[in-house]
C-alpha positions in Angstrom: 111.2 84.2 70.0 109.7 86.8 67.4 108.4 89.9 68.8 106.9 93.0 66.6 105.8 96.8 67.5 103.9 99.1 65.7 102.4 102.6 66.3 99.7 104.4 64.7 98.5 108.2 65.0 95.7 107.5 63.3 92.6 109.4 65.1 89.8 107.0 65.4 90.7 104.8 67.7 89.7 101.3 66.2 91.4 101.8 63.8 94.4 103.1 64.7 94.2 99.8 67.3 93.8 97.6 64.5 96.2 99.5 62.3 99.0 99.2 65.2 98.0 95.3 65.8 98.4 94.3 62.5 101.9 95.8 61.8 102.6 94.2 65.1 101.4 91.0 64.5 103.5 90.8 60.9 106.4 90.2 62.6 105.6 87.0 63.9 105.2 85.6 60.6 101.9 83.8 60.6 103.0 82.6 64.6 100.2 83.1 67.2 101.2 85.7 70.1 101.6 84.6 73.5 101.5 88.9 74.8 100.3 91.9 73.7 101.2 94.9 75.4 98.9 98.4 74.2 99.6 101.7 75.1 97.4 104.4 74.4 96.8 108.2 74.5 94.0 109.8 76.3 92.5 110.8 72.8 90.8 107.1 72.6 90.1 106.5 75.8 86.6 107.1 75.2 86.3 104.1 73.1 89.0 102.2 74.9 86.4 99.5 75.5 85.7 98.9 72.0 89.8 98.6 71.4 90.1 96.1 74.0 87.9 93.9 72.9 89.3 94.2 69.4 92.1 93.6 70.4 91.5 90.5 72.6 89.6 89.0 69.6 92.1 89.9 67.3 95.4 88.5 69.3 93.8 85.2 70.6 95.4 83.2 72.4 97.5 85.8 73.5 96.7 87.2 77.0 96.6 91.5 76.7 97.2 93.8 78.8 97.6 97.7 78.2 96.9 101.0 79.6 96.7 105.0 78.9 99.7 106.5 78.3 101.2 110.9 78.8 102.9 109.8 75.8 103.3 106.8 73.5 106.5 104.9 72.1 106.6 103.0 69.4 107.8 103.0 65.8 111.6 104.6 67.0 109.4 107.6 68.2 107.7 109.2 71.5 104.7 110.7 70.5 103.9 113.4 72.8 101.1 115.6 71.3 98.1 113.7 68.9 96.6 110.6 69.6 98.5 107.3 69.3 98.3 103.7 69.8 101.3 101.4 70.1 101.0 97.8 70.1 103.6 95.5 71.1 103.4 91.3 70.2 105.4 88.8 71.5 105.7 84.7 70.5 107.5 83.5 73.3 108.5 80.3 72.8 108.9 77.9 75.5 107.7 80.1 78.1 104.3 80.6 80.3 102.3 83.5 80.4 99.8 84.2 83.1 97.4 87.5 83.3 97.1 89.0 86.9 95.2 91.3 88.1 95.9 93.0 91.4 93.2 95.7 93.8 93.0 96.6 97.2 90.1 95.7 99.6 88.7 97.1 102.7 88.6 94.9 105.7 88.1 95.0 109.7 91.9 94.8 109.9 92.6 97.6 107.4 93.4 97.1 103.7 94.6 94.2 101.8 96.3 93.4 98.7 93.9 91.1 96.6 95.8 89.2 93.1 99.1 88.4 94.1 100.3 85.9 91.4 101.5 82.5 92.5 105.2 82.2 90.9 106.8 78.9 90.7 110.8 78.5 90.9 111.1 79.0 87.1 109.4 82.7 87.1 111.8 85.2 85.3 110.2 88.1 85.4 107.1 90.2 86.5 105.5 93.1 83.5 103.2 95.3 85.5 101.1 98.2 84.7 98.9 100.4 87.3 96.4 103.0 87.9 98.4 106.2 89.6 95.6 106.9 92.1 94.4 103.5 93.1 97.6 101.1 92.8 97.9 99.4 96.4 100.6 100.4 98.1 102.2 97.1 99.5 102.0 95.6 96.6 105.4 96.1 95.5 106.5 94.8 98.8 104.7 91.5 98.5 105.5 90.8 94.7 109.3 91.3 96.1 108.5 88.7 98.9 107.3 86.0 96.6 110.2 83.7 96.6 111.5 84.4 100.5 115.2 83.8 100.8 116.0 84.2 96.9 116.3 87.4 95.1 113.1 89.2 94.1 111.9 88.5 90.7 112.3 91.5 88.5 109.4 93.5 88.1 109.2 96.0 85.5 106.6 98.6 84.0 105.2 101.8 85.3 101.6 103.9 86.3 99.4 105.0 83.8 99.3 108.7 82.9 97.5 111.1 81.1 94.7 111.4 83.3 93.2 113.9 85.6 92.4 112.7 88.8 91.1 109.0 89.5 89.2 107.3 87.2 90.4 108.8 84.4 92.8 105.9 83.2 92.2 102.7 81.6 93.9 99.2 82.3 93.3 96.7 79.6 92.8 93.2 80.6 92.0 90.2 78.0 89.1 92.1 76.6 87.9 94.1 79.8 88.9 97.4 81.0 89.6 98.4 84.4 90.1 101.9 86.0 91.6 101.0 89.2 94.6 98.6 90.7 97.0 97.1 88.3 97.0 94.6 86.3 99.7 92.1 84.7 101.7 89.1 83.6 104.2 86.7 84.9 106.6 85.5 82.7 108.1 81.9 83.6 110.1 78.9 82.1 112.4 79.3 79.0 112.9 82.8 78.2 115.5 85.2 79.7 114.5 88.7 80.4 117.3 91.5 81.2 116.0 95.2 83.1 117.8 98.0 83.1 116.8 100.9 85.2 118.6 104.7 84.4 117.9 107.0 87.2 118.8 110.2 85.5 121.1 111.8 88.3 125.1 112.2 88.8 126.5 111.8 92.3 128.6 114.9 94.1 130.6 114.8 96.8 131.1 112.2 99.0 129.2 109.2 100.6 127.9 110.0 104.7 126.5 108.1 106.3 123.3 108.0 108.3 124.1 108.9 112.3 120.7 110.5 113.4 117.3 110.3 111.5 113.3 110.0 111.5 111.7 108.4 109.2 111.7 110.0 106.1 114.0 112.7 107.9 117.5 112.8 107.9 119.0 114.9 110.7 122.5 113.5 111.0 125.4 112.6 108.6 128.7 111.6 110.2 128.3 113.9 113.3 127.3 116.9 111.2 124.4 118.2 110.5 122.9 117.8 106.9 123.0 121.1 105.8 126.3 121.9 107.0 127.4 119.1 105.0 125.2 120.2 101.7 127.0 123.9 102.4 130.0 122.6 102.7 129.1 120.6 99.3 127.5 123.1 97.5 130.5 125.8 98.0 133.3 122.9 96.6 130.9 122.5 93.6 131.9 123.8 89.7 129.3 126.4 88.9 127.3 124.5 86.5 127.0 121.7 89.3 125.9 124.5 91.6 123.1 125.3 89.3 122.0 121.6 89.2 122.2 121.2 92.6 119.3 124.4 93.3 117.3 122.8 90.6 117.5 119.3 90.6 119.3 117.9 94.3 118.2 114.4 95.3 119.7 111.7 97.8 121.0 108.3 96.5 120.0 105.5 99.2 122.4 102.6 99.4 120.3 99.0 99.2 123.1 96.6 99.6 125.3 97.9 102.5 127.4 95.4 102.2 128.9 96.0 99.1 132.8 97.2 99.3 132.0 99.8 97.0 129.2 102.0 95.5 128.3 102.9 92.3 125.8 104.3 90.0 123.5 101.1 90.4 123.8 100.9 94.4 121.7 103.7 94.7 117.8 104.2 95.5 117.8 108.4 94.3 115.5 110.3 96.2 114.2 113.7 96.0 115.0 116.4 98.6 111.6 116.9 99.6 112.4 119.6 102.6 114.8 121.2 104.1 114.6 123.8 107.5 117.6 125.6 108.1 117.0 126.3 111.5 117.5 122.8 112.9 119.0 121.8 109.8 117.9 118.6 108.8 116.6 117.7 105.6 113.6 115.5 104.4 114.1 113.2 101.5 111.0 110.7 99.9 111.7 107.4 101.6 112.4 106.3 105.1 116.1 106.3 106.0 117.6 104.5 109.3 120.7 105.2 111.1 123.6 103.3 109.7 122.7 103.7 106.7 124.8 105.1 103.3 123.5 107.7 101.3 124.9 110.6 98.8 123.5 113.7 97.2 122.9 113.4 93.4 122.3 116.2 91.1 119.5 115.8 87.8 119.1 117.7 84.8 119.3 116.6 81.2 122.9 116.3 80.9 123.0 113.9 83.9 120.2 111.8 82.6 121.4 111.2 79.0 125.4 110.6 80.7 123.5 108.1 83.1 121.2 106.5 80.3 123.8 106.5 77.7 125.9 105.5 80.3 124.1 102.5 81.4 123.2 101.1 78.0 126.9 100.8 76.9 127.5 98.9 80.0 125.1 96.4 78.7 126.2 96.9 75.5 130.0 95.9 76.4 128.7 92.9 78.5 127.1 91.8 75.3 130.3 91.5 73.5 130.7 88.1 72.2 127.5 86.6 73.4 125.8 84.7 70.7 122.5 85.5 71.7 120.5 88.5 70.4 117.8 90.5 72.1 114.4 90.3 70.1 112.8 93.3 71.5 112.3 95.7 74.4 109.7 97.2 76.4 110.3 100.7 77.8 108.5 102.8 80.5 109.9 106.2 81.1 109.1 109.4 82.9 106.3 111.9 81.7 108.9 114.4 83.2 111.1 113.5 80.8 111.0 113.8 76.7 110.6 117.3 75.2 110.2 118.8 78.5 113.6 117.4 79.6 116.0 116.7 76.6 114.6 119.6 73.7 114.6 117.2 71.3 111.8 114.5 70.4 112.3 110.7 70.7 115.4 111.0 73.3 115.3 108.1 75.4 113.8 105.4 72.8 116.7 106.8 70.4 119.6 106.1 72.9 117.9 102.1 73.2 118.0 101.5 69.6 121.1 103.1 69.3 122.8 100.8 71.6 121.2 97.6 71.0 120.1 98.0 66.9 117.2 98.7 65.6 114.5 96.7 68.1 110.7 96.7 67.7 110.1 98.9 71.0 107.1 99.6 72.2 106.2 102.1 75.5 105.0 104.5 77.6 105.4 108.0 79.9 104.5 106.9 83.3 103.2 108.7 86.5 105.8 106.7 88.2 108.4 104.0 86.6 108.5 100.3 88.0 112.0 98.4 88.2 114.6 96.9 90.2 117.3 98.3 91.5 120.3 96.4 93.9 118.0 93.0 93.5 115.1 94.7 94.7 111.8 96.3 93.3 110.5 100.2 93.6 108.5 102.6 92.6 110.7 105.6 91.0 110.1 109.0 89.4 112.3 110.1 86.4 114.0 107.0 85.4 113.9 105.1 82.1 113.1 101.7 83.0 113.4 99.1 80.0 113.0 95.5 79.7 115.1 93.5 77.5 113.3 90.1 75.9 117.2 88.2 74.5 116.2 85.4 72.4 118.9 82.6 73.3 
């Protein structure tokens, strides 16, 4: 397995795709790609249909897929202001790719997901890339369903950004640009793919769990009521957590409630979304049932470079004294994080490479961050989502 990145900030956007595809394609050493992965920044959308076709030309046989990008990574750097165009090539050996493309259609019994990929029993992982506004909303569900009574393949990526309003992103596909659904590749047969998904947040306090709720709603934990327990929380809490806690409180979700025990990876994290003091329940965004295990979480950038950090020396410990290496990584991370988070450029692609070595890495800011979490695929906000390509 070779894989190569490159980024280019040069203004026209031909060239800065070709610029970007060439670096890329170096790497390989005279092999033909298998993927290419583009990210670029609303600056050349307006010729984005010229780039894709370029770029299809230019990477046969390799299937392409891309979109636009807040912010582009590539190069060890997040480019947050200026155009840029990061390209990211990939010779797989030994494994299958297969371009997807997935939309929503209208019919007399309501909408339905249209481009589910077939999978066979060999299918590793699942690189995805949508359009904020238009991506169909089950479509996480069914990609998680594909093998029934196995684990879900891992499906990593994230929504485009940049863009006001729909229609204002591009999705690049083999040569052809799209401005709505999603489009993708599986990945299948010999290759191994590691995901790692940081959610940014620290847990306080204890775990409850869930005795009355409604839907997204949660209106009892252990007997009490959910804002006598936050009180109660929120008074035991140091100062500092205090302040994290009026800024940045979120739920974790338990997904496997049979574990014994629960740590930071057992957790689906939530925001607080409501809270009304009167009856005093409080609203989080996804649907909780009684029985259920949750915890409040507090986010700020201290908590999400301990949980990133955090998370990439686990992997980094678990690599000790494998043989194998990992050739690259693909990394999808939240426009809410960066500059506006951290105060420093280039944090989350930094902590990667710092961890693992120097990797061609090539990414993206997303409207919303793609990856699994307890064996099972979501949607998130404000994670760093990576996927890891380990040549054996």
């Amino acid at each position: 397995m070779r894989i190569g990145a490159a980024l280019s900030t040069l203004p026209d956007a031909p060239e800065a795709a070709r610029e970007a595809l060439g670096r890329a394609l170096e790497a390989l050493e005279g092999e033909q790609p298998d993927l290419v992965v583009a990210f670029h920044s609303i600056h050349h959308l307006a010729r984005i249909a010229e780039v894709a076709g370029m770029l299809a030309t230019g990477a046969k046989p390799a299937a392409v897929i891309g979109c636009t990008a807040q912010a582009v990574v590539g190069d060890g750097r997040e480019v947050e202001a200026g155009p840029a165009f990061s390209v990211w090539a990939a010779r797989l050996d030994g494994a299958r790719v297969e371009p997807f493309v997935l939309g929503e259609a209208q019919t007399d019994d309501g909408p339905t997901i249209l481009g589910i990929p077939p999978v066979a029993d060999d299918t590793r992982a699942i690189i995805l890339l949508g359009e904020p506004y238009t991506f169909p909303t089950d479509a996480l569900e069914q990609l998680n369903a594909l093998r029934a009574g196995d684990a879900p393949i891992p499906v990593i990526g994230g929504m485009a950004s940049g863009g006001r309003g729909r229609g204002h992103h591009a999705l690049v596909y083999n040569g052809d640009v799209r401005t709505a659904g999603a489009v993708g590749v599986t990945l299948s047969g010999d290759i191994r793919i590691e995901t790692l998904v940081s959610q940014g947040c620290k847990p306080i306090g204890a775990t409850s769990v869930v005795t009355a709720a409604d839907g997204n709603v949660i209106q009892g934990l252990a007997g009490s009521l959910p804002m006598e327990k936050l009180g109660d929380l929120f008074r035991s809490l140091a100062p500092d957590d205090q302040e994290r806690a009026r800024h940045g409180l979120h739920v974790g979700v338990v997904i496997d409630e049979y574990a014994s025990e629960f740590g930071p990876g057992d957790f689906l994290i939530r925001n607080v979304i409501g809270a009304d003091q009167r009856s005093g329940w409080i609203a989080i965004g996804e649907p909780v049932s009684v029985g259920q295990t949750v915890q409040f979480h507090i986010r700020d950038a201290s908590a999400a470079d301990e949980d990133l950090n955090g998370s990439l020396g686990v992997l980094e410990l678990s690599r000790v004294g494998d043989p194998s290496t990992i050739a690259g990584a693909l990394l999808f991370t939240c426009n809410g994080r960066g500059m506006n988070l951290f105060g420093a450029p280039d944090h989350d692609v930094a902590a990667v490479r710092s961890h693992l070595g120097p990797l061609p890495v090539a990414g993206m800011f997303c409207a919303g961050e793609i990856g699994p979490v307890g064996g099972k695929n979501f949607l998130h906000g404000f994670t760093a989502s990576v996927a890891l390509f380990v040549n054996e």
